[in-house]
C-alpha positions as CSV (number, residue, x, y, z in Angstrom):
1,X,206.2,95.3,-31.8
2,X,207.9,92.1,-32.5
3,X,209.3,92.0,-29.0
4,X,205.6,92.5,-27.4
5,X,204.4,89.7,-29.2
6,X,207.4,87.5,-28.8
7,X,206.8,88.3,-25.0
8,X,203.3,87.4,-25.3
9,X,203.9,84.3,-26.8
10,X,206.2,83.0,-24.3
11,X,203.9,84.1,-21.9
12,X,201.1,82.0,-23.1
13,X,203.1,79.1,-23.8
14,X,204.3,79.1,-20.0
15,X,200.4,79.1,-19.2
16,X,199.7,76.3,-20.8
17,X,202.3,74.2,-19.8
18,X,201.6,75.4,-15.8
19,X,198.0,74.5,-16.9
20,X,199.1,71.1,-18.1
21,X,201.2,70.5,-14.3
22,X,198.5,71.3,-12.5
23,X,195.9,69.2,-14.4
24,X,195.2,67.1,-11.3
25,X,195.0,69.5,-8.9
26,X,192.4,71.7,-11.1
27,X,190.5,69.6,-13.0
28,X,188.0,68.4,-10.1
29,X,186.6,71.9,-9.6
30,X,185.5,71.8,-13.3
31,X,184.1,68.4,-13.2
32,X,181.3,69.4,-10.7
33,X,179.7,71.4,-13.3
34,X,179.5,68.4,-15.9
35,X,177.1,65.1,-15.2
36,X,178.4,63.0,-18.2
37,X,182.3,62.5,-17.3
38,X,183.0,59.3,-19.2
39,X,185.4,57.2,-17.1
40,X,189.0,57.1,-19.4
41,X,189.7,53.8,-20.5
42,X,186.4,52.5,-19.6
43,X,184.6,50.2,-22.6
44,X,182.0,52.3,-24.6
45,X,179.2,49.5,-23.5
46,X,180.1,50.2,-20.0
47,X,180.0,53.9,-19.6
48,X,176.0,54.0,-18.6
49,X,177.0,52.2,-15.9
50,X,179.9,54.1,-14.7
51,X,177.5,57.2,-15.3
52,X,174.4,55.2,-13.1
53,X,176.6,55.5,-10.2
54,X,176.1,57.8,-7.3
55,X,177.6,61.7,-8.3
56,X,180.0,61.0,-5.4
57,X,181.6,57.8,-6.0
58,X,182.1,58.8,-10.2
59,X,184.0,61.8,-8.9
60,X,185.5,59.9,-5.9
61,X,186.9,56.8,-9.0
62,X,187.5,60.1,-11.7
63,X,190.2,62.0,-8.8
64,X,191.4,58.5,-7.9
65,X,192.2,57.8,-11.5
66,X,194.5,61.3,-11.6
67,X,196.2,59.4,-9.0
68,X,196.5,55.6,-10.0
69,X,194.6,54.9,-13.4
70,X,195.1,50.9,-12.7
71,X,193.7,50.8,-9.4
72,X,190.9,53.2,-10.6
73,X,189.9,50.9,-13.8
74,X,190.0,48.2,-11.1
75,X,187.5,49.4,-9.1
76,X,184.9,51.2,-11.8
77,X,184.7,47.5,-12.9
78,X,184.2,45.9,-9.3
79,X,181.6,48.8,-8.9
80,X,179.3,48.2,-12.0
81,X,179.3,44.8,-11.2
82,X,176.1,45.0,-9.5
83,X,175.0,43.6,-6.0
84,X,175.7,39.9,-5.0
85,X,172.9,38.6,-2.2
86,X,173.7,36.4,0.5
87,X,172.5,33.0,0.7
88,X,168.9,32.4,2.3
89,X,169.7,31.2,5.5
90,X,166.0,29.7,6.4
91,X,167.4,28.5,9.8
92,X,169.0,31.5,11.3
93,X,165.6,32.9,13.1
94,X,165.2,29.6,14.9
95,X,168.9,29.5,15.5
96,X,168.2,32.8,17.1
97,X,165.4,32.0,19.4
98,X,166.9,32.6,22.8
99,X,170.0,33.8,21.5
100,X,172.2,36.5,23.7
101,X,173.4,39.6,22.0
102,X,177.4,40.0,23.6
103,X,178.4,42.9,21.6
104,X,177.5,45.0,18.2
105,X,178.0,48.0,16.4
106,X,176.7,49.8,12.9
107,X,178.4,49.7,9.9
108,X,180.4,52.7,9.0
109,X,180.8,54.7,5.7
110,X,184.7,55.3,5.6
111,X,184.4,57.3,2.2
112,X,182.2,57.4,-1.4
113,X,184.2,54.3,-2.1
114,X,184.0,52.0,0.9
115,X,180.8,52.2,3.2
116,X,178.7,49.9,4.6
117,X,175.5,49.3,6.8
118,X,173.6,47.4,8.9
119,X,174.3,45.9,12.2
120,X,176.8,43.6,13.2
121,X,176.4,41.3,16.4
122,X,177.9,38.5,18.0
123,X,175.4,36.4,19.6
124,X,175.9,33.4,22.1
125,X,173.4,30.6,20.9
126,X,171.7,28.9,23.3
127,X,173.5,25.8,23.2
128,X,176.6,28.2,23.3
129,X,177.8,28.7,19.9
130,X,179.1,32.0,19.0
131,X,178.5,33.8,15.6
132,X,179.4,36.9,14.1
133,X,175.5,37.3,12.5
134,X,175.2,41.0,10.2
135,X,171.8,41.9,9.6
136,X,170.2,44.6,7.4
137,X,173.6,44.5,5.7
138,X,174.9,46.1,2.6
139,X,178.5,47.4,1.6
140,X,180.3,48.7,-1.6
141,X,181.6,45.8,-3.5
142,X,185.5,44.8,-3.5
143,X,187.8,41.9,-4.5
144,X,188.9,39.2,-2.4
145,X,186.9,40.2,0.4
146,X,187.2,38.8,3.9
147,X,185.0,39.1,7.5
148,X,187.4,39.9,10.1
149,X,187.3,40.4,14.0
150,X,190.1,42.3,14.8
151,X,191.3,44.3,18.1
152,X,191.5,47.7,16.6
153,X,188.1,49.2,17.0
154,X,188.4,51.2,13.4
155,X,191.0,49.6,11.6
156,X,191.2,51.3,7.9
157,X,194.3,49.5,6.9
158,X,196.0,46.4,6.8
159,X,198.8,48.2,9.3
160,X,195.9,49.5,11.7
161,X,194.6,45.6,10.9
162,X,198.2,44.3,12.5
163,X,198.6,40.4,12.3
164,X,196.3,39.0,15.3
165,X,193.3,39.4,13.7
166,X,190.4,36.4,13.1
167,X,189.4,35.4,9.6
168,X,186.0,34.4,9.3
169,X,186.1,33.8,6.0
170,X,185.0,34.7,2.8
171,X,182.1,37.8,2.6
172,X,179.2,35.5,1.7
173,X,177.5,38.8,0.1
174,X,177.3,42.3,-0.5
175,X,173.6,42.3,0.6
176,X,171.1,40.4,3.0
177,X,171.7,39.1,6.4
178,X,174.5,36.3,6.9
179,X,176.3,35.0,9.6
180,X,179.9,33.5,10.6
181,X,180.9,30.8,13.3
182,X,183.1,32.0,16.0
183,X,185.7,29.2,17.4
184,X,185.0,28.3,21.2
185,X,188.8,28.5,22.1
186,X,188.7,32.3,21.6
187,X,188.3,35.0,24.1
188,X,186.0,37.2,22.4
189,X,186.0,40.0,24.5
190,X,189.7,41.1,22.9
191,X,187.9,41.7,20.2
192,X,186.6,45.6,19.2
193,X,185.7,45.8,16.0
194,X,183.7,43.6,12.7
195,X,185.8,44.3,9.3
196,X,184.9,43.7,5.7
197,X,188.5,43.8,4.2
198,X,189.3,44.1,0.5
199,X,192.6,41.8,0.2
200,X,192.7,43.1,-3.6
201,X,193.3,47.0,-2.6
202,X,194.2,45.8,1.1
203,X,192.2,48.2,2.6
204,X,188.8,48.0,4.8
205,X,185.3,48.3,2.8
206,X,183.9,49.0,6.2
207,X,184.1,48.5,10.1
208,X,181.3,48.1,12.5
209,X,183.1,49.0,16.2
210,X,181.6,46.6,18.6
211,X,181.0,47.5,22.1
């Protein structure tokens, strides 16, 4: 008798500790079934917001925490932040009188966690300035986040991104319509693809492949 339950007890103790292993690899198929997973770590004055996010992108920011809880926290707080608009450009729809479309492309969703849309087009102006101009734009929020024409048509990464890229500058917002000058010297056509890159996770928000 003693030996059953001595074999019973080690049996049980090797269940939970297998159970304890394979935490991250389990724990996702339980989380489906609950809609109220706080986010660890997370301020108590800040959990409605975590929980006001789309099903998708809590789980998405719960399985990335199993994975890196400092990167996670980093972006649960860049995703409550809310929206930030562009700036009213009252001058861009006669600036666009005329204008010639030379390429554009949709923004992509890469994943719950970076997506975009919208349109993104680079027009010739008719007194032959070039801009990068995104309209019925919106993305997922990041840090330090750039517009980039680079000559990878889907470039995910900063490697995929290489180091002949063209910085456009600062992402003036999240949301609304905005648009980038294009220097003259630069042969455009090399060109395949519109980035929003996050420098802070060094990693693309989302790509629009022009064509």
């Amino acid at each position: 008798m003693e030996l059953r339950f001595r074999f019973m007890l080690l049996t049980l103790v090797a269940l939970v500790a297998a159970a304890v292993w394979t935490f991250p690899v389990w724990r996702g198929y339980f989380r489906g079934l609950g809609e109220n997973d706080a986010f660890p770590g997370l301020a108590l004055d800040l959990q409605d917001d975590f929980l006001a996010l789309a099903a998708d992108k809590r789980e998405a920011l719960l399985e990335l925490h199993a994975r890196n809880a400092e990167m996670a926290m980093d972006m649960v707080l860049i995703a409550i932040s809310g929206r930030q608009a562009a700036p009213l450009d009252e001058s861009a729809g006669d600036a666009l009188q005329g204008a010639r479309a030379l390429m554009s492309g949709d923004f992509q969703e890469l994943d719950a966690l970076h997506w975009g849309a919208g349109k993104a087009t680079i027009y010739e102006l008719t007194d032959s300035t070039r801009i990068l101009r995104f309209e019925d734009f919106s993305s997922a929020r990041g840090g330090d986040v750039r517009v980039y024409l680079a000559r990878d048509p889907q470039p995910l990464s900063a490697l995929q991104l290489g180091d002949d890229f063209l910085d456009l500058g600062r992402l003036k917002g999240n949301v609304g319509d905005q648009s980038y000058f294009l220097p003259t010297d630069h042969d455009l056509s090399a060109y395949k693809s519109a980035v929003v890159f996050c420098r802070q996770f060094n990693m693309s928000i989302t790509v629009a492949t022009l064509r």
